[in-house]
C-alpha positions as a Markdown table, in Angstrom:
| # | Residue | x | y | z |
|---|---|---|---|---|
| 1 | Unk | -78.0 | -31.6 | 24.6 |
| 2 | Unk | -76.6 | -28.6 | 26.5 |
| 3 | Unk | -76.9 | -24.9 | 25.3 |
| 4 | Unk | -73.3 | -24.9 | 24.6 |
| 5 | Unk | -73.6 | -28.1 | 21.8 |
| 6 | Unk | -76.2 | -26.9 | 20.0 |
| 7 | Unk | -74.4 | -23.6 | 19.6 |
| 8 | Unk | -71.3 | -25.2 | 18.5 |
| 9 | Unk | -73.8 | -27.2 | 15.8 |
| 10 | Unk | -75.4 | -24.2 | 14.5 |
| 11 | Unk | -71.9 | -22.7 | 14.0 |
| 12 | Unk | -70.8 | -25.6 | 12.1 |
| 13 | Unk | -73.7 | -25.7 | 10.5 |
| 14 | Unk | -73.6 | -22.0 | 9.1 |
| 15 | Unk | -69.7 | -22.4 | 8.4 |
| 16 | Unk | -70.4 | -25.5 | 6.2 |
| 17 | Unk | -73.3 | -23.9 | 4.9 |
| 18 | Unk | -71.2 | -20.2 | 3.8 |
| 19 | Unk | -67.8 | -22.7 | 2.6 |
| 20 | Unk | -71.0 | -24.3 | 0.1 |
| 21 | Unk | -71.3 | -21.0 | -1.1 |
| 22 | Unk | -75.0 | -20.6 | 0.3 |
| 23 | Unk | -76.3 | -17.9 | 1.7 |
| 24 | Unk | -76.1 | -17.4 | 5.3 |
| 25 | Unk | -78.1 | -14.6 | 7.5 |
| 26 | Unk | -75.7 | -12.3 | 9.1 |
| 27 | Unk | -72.5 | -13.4 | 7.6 |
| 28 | Unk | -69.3 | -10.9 | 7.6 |
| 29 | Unk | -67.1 | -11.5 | 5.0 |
| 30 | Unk | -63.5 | -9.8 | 5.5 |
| 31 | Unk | -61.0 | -10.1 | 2.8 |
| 32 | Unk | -57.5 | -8.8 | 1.9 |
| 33 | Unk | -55.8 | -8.9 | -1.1 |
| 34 | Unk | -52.5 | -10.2 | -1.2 |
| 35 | Unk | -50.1 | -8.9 | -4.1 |
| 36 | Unk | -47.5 | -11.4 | -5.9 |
| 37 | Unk | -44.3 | -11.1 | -4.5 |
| 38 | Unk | -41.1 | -10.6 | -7.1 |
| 39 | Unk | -38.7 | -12.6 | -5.0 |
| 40 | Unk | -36.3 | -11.9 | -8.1 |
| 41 | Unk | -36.4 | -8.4 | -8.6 |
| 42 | Unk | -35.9 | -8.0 | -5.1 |
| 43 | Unk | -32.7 | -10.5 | -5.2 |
| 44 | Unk | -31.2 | -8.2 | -7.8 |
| 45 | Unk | -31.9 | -5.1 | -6.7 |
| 46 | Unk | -29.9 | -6.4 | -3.3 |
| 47 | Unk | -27.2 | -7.9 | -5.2 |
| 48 | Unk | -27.4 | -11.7 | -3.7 |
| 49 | Unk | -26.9 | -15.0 | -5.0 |
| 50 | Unk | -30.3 | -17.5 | -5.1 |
| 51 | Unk | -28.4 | -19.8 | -2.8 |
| 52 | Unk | -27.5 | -16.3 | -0.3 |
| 53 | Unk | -31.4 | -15.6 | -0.8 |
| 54 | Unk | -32.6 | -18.8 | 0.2 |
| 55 | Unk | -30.4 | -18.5 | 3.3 |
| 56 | Unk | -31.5 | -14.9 | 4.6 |
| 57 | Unk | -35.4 | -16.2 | 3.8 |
| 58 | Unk | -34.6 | -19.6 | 5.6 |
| 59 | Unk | -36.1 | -21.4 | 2.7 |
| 60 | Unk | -34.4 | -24.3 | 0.8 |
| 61 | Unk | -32.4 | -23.2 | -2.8 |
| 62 | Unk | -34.3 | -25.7 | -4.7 |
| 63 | Unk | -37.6 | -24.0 | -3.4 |
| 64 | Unk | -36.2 | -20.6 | -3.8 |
| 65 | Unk | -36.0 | -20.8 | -7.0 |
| 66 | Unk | -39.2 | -22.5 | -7.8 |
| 67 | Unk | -41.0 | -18.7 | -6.4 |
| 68 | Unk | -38.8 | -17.0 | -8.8 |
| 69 | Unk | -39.8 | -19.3 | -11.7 |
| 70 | Unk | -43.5 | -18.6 | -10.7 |
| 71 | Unk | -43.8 | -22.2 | -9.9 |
| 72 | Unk | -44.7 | -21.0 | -6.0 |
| 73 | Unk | -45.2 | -18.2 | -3.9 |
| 74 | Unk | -43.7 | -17.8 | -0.3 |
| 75 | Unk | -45.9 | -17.5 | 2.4 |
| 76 | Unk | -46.4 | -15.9 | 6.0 |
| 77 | Unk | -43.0 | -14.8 | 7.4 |
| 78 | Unk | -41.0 | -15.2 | 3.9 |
| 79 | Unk | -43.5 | -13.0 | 2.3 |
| 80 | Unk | -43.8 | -10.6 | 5.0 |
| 81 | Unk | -39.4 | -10.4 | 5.2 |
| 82 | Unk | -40.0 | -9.8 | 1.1 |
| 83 | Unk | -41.9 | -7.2 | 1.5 |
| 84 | Unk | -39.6 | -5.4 | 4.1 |
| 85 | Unk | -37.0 | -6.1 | 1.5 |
| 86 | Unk | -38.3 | -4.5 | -1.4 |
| 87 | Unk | -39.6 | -1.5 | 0.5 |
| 88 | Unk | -36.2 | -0.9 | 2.6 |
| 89 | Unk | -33.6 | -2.8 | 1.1 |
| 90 | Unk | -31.0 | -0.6 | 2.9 |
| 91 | Unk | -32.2 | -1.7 | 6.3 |
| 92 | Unk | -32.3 | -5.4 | 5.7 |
| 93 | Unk | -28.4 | -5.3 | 4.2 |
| 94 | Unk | -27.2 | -3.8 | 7.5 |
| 95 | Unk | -29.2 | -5.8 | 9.3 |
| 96 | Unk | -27.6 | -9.0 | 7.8 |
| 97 | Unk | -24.3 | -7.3 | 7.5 |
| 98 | Unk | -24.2 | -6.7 | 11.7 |
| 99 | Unk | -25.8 | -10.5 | 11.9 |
| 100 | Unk | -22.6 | -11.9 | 9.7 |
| 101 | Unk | -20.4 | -9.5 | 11.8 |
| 102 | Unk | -21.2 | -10.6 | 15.2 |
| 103 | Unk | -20.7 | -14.8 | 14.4 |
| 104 | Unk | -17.6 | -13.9 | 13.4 |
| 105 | Unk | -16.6 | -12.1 | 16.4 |
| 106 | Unk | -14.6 | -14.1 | 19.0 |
| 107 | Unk | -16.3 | -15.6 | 22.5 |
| 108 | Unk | -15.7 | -12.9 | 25.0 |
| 109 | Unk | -15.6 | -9.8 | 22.6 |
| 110 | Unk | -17.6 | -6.4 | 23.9 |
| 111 | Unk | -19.4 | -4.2 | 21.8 |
C-alpha cells in the first residue's frame, strides 16, 4: 500500500470516527451560526408581491411561500441576496429597478 493510501485511510478513518461523535486527537472544529432569515418581513418592508419575490430570489412561488410559512429556509445565494436585502433595501430596489429598465430598452439604445 503506498504512503499516499494509508493517509487517505487514516483521514477517513478519523472523519468517520469525529461524524460518530468520538473523540478524535487533534481535531479543529470551526462553526458559524447561521440566523433565520424573515423572507416576509423583508417582502414587506420592500413592498413586493410573493410571486415578484420569488422572481428577484429566482426561486419558485410555491417554494417562496413555503420559507415564509416556516415550512423551509432558503439557502446559499437566496439567503445571502436576503440578507443584502434586509440590511440595504434601497440598494437592491435600484438595482432591480435599472435591471427592469434596461430589458425594456430597444436593441441599439446607448446609455
Amino acid at each position: 500500500m503506498t504512503k499516499f493510501a494509508a493517509d487517505l485511510i487514516q483521514a477517513m478513518s478519523e472523519a468517520l470516527a469525529h461524524a460518530q461523535g468520538k473523540d478524535v486527537p487533534g481535531i479543529k472544529v470551526h462553526s458559524v451560526e447561521v440566523s433565520a432569515v424573515d423572507a416576509k418581513a423583508i417582502r414587506k418592508r420592500l413592498g413586493l408581491t410573493q410571486d415578484e419575490m420569488a422572481a428577484v430570489l429566482g426561486t419558485s412561488p410555491s417554494g417562496y411561500k413555503k420559507w415564509e410559512q416556516g415550512k423551509r429556509q432558503p439557502s446559499g445565494a437566496a439567503r445571502t441576496l436576503l440578507r443584502i436585502m434586509a440590511k440595504e433595501p434601497e440598494a437592491v430596489l435600484r438595482a432591480l429597478s435599472s435591471e427592469r429598465e434596461t430589458a425594456k430598452e430597444p436593441a441599439g439604445a446607448s446609455h
